[in-house]
C-alpha positions as a Markdown table, in Angstrom:
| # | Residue | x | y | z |
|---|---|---|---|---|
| 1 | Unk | -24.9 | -15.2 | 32.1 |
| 2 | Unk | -21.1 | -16.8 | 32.7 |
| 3 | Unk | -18.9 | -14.8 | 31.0 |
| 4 | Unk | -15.4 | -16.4 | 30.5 |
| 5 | Unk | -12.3 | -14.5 | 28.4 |
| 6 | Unk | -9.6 | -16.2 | 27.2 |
| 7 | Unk | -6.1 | -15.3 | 25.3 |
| 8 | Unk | -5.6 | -15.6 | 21.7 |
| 9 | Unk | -2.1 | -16.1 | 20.3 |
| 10 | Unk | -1.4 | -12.9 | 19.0 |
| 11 | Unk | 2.5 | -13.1 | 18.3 |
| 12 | Unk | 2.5 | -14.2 | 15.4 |
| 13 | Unk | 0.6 | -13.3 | 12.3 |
| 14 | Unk | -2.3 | -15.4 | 10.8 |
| 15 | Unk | -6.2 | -16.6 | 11.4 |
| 16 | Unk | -7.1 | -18.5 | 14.8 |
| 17 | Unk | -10.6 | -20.2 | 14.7 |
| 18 | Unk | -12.2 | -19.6 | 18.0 |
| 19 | Unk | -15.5 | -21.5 | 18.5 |
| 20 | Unk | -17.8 | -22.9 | 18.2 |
| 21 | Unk | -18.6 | -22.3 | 22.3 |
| 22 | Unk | -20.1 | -25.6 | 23.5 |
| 23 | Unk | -21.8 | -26.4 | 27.0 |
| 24 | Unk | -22.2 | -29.5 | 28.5 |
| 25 | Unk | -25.1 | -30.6 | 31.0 |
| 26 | Unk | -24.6 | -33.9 | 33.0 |
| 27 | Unk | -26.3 | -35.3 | 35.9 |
| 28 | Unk | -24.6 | -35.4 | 39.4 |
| 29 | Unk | -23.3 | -38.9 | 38.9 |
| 30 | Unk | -22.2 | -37.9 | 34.9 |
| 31 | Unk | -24.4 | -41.1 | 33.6 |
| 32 | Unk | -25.9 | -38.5 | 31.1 |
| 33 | Unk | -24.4 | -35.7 | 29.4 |
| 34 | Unk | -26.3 | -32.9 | 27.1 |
| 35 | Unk | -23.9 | -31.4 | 24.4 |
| 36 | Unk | -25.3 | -28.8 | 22.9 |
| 37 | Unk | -23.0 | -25.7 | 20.5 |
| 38 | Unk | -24.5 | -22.2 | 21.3 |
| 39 | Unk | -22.3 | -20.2 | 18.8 |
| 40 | Unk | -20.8 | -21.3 | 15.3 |
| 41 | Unk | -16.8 | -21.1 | 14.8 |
| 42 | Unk | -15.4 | -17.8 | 13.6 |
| 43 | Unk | -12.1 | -17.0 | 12.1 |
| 44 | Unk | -10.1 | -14.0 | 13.8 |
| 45 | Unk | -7.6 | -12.3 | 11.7 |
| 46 | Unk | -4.1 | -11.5 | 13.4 |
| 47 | Unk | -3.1 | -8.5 | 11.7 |
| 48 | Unk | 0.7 | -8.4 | 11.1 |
| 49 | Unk | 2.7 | -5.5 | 13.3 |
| 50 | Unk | 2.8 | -1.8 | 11.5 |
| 51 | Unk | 4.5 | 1.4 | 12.8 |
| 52 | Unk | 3.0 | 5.3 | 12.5 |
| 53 | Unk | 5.0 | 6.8 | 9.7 |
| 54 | Unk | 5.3 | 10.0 | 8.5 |
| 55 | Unk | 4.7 | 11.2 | 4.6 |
| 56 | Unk | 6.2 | 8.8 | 2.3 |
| 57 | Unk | 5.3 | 10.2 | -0.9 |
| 58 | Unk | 8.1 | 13.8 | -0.7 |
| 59 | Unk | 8.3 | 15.5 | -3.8 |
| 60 | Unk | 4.9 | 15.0 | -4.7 |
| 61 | Unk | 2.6 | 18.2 | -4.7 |
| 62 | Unk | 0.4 | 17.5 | -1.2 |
| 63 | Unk | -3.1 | 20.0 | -2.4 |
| 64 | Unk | -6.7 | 18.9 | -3.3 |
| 65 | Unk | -5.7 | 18.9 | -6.9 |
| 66 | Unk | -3.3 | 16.1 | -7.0 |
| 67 | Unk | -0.9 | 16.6 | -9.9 |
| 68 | Unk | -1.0 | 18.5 | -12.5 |
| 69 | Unk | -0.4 | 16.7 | -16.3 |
| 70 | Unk | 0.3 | 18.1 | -19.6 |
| 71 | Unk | -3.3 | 16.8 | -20.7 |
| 72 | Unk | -6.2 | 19.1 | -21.4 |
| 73 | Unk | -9.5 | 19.0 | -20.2 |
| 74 | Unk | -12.9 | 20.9 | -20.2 |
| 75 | Unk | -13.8 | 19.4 | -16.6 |
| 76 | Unk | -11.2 | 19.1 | -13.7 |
| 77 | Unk | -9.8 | 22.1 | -11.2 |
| 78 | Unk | -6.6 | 23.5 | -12.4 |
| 79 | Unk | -7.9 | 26.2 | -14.6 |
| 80 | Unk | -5.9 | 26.7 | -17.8 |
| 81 | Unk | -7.0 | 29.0 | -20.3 |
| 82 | Unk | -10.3 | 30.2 | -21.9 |
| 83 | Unk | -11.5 | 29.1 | -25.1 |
| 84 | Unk | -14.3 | 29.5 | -27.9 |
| 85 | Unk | -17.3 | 27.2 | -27.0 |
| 86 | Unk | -18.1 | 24.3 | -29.5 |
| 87 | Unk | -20.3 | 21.7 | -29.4 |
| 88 | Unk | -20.8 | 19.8 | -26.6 |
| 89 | Unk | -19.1 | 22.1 | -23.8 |
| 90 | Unk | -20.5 | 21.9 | -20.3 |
| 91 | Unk | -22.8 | 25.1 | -20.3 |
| 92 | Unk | -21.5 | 25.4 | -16.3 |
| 93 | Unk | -17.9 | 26.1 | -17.6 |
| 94 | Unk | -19.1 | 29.2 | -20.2 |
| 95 | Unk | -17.0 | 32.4 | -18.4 |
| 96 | Unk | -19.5 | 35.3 | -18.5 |
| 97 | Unk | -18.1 | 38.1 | -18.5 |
| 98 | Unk | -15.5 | 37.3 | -20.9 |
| 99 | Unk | -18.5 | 36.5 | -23.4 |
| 100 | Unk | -19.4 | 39.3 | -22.7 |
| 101 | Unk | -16.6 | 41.1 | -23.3 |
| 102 | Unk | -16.2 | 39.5 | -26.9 |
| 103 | Unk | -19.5 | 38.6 | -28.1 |
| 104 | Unk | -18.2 | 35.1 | -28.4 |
| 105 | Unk | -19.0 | 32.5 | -25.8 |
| 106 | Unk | -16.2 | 31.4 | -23.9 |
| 107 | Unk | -15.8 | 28.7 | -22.0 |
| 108 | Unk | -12.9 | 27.7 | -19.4 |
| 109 | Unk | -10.5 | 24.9 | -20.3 |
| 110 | Unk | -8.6 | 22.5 | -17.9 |
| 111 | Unk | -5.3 | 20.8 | -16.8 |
| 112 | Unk | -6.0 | 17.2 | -15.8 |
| 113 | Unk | -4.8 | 16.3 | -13.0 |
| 114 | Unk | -4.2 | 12.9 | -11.0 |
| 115 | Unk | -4.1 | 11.8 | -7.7 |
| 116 | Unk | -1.0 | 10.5 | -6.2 |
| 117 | Unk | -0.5 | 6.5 | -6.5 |
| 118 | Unk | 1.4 | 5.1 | -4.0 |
| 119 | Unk | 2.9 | 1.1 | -5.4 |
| 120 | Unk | 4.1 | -1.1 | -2.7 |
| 121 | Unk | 5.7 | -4.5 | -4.0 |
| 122 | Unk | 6.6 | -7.2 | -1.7 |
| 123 | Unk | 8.9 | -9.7 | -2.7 |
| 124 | Unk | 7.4 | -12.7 | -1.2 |
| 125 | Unk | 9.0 | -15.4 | -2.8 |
| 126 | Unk | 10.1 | -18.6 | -0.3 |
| 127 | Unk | 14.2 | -18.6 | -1.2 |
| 128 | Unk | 14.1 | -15.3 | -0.2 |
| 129 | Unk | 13.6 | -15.2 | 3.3 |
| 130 | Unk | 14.0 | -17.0 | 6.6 |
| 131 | Unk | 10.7 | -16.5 | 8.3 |
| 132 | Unk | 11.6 | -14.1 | 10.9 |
| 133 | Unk | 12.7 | -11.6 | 8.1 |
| 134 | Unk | 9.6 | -12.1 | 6.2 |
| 135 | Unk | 7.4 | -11.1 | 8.5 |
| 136 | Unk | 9.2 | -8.2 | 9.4 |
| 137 | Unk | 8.8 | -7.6 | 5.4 |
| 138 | Unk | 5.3 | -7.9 | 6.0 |
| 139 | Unk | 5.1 | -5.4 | 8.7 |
| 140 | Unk | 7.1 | -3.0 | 6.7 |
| 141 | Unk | 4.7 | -3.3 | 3.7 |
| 142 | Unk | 1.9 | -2.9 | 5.3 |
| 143 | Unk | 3.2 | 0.6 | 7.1 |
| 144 | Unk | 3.9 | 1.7 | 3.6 |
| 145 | Unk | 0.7 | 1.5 | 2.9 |
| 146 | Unk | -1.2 | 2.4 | 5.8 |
| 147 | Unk | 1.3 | 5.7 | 5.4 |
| 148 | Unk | 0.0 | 6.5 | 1.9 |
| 149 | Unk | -4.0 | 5.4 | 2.5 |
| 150 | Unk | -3.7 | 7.7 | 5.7 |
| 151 | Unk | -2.8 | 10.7 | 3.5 |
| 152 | Unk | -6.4 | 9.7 | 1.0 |
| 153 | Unk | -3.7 | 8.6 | -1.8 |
| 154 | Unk | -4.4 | 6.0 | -3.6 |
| 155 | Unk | -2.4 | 2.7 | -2.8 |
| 156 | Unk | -2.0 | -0.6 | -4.6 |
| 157 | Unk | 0.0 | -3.5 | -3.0 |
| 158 | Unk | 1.4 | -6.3 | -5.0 |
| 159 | Unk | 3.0 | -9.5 | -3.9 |
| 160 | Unk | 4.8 | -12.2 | -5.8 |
| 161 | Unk | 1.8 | -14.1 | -6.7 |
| 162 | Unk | -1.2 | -11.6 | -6.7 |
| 163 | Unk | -2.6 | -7.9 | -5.6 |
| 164 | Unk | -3.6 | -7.2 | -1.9 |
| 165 | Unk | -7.0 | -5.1 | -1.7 |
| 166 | Unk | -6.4 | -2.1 | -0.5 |
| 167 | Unk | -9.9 | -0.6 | -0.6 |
| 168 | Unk | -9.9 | 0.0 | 3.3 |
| 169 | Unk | -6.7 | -0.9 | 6.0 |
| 170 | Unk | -8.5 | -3.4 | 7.6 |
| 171 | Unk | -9.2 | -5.7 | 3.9 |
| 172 | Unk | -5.6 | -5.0 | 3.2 |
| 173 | Unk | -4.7 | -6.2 | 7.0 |
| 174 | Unk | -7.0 | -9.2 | 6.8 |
| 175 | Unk | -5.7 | -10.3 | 3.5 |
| 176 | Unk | -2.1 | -10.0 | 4.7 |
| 177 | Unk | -2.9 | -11.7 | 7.8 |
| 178 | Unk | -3.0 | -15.1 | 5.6 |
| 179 | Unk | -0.7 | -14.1 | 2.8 |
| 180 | Unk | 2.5 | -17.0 | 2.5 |
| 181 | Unk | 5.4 | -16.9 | 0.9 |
| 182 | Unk | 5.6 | -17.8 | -2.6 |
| 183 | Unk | 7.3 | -20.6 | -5.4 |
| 184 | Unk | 7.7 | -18.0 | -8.1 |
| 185 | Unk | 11.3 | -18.0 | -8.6 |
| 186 | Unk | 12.0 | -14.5 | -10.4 |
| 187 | Unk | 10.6 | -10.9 | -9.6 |
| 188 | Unk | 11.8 | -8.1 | -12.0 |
| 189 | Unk | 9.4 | -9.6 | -14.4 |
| 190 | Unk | 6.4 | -9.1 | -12.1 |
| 191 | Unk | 7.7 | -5.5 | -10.8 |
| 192 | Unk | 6.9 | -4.9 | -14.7 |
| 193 | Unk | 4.1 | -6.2 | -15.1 |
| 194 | Unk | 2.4 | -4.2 | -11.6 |
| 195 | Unk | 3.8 | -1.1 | -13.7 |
| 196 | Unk | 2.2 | -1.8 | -17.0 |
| 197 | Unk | -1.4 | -2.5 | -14.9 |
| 198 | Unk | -1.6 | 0.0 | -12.6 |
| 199 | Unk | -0.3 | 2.8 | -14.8 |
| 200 | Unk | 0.2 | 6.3 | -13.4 |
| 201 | Unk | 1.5 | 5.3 | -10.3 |
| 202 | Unk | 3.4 | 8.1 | -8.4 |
| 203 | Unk | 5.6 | 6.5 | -5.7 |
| 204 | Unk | 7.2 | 3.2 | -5.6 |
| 205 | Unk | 8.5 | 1.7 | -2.8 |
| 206 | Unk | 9.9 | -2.4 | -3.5 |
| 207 | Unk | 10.7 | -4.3 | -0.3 |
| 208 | Unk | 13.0 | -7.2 | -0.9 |
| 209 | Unk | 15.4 | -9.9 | 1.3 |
| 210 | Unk | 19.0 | -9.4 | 2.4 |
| 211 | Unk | 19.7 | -11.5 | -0.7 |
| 212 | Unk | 19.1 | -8.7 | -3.4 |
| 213 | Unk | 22.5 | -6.9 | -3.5 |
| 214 | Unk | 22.8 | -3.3 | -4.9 |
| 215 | Unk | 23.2 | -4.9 | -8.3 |
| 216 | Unk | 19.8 | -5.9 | -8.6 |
| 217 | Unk | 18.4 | -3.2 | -6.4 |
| 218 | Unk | 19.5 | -0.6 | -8.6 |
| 219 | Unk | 18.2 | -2.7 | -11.7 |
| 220 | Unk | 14.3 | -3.4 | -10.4 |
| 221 | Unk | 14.7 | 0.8 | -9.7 |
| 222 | Unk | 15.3 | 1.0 | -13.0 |
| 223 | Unk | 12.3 | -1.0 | -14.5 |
| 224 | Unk | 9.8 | 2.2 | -13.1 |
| 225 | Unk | 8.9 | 5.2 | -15.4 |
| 226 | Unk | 11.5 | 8.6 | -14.7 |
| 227 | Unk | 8.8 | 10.8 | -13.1 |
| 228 | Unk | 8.3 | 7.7 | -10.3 |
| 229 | Unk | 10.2 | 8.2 | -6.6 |
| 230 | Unk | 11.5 | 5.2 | -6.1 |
| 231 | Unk | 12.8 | 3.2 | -2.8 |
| 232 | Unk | 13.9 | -0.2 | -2.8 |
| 233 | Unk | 13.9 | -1.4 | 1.2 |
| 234 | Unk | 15.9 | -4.0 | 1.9 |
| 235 | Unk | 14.5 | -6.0 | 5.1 |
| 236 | Unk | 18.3 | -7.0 | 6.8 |
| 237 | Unk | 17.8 | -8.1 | 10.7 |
| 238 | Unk | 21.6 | -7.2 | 12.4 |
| 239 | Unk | 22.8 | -5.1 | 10.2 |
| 240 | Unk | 23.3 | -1.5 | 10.7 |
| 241 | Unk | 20.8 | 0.6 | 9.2 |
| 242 | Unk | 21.6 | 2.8 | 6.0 |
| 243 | Unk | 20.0 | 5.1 | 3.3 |
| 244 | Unk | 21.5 | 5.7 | 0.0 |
| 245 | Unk | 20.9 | 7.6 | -3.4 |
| 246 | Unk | 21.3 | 5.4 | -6.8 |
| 247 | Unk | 21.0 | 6.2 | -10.1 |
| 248 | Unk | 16.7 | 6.0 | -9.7 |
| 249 | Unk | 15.7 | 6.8 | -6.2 |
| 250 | Unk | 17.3 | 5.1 | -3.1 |
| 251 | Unk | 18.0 | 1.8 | -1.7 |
| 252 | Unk | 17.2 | 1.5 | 2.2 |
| 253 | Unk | 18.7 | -1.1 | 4.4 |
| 254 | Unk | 15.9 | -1.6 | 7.3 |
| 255 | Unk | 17.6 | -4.0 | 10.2 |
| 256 | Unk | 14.2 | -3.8 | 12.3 |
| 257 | Unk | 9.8 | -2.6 | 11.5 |
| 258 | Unk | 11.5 | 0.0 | 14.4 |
| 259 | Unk | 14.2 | 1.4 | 11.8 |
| 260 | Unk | 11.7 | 2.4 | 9.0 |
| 261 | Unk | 10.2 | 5.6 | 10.6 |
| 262 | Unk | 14.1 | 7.5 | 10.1 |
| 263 | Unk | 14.8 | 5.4 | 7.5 |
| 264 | Unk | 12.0 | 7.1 | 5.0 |
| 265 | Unk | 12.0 | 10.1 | 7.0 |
| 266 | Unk | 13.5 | 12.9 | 4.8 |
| 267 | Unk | 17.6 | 13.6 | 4.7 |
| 268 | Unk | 18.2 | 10.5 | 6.6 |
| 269 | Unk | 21.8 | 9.3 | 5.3 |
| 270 | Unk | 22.5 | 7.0 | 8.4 |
């Protein structure tokens, strides 16, 4: 069997079609020539850059029961209290020897708890960027959200125009891998709107252009619920790196995909 390998243009994100692999069979004088395809044409995804980070989701309680609500239940794993049994109980949650301590069956009662939600929100729209800073947007997304997936939370990624899946890292990649910018012409409304669909959402982190000032940094923080960590990163090739507290959470200014490892890192101020 020949084997031949050849280089596909990785620099840049996107899908290369590679095929379909064709031979050709001629005689020695190339009066007749056999064309015949051995493979069909497939479509290779060139996943955009990502770095390793560290937690991104501080201040949210890191155990196996996620976090703790002010809702009762009679089925989850933070024990709360014990009550009388009615109707319906799960027989498996009746505490024995408190019935028998009472005569009365008792039965254990729950917090409900939830798992941590990571939102990432891209701002993809086209007067937004030049095209070297949107793909570094791209690449700083997408660590966001391989960050949170690689701690088991639960991640949803939004752009202007629609959701990214992020059932596994490599449908999120592949999806990002064709993802353009958009015509949508404002984004506060559609920060809402991710909000109001995927409630519960622990963590948000917005990534926007060099062209949303403090301003209107400080105002999309403001759209997410009180209990929600909030960063807005600001994607800004050449300028110096900074971290800064506002009102709701903090406003990052990320020169470089290399910067955002400090940058979310905890207690970074430069």
């Amino acid at each position: 069997v020949d084997e031949r390998g050849f280089v596909l243009p990785t620099s840049r994100r996107g899908i290369v079609t590679v095929g379909p692999v064709v031979s050709v069979a001629s005689d020695p004088v190339g009066l007749v020539r056999l064309t015949r395809e051995r493979t069909e044409s497939q479509e290779v995804h060139i996943h955009p850059r990502t770095v390793r980070l560290g937690t991104v989701l501080h201040g949210v309680l890191r155990d196996i029961e996620g976090s703790v609500t002010q809702d009762l239940s009679s089925s989850d794993v933070a024990f709360h209290a014990l009550r009388d049994y009615v109707p319906g109980d799960d027989r498996r949650n009746v505490h024995w020897r408190s019935t028998a301590r009472t005569g009365r069956l008792m039965v254990r009662q729950f917090e409900e708890t939830h798992r941590s939600h990571h939102m990432v929100l891209l701002d993809t729209r086209v007067d937004a960027w030049d095209r070297r800073s949107f793909e570094t947007a791209v690449s700083v997304a997408a660590s966001l959200a391989l960050a949170g997936s690689g701690e088991a939370r639960t991640v949803s990624m939004h752009t202007a125009d629609e959701w990214i899946p992020t059932g596994s890292p490599m449908a999120m990649l592949d999806a990002l891998s064709e993802m353009e910018t958009s015509t949508r012409s404002e984004f506060a409304g559609i920060v809402r709107r991710c909000i109001m669909e995927r409630g519960g959402i622990s963590v948000l982190s917005i990534v926007v252009g060099a062209g949303v000032d403090d301003e209107e940094a400080a105002r999309l923080a403001n759209i997410a619920p009180v209990d929600v960590i909030v960063s807005v990163i600001r994607v800004v090739p050449g300028r110096a790196r900074r971290r800064r507290k506002i009102t709701r959470g903090v406003i990052i200014d990320c020169p470089s995909l290399e910067d955002l490892p400090m940058l979310v890192s905890r207690g970074v101020n430069a």
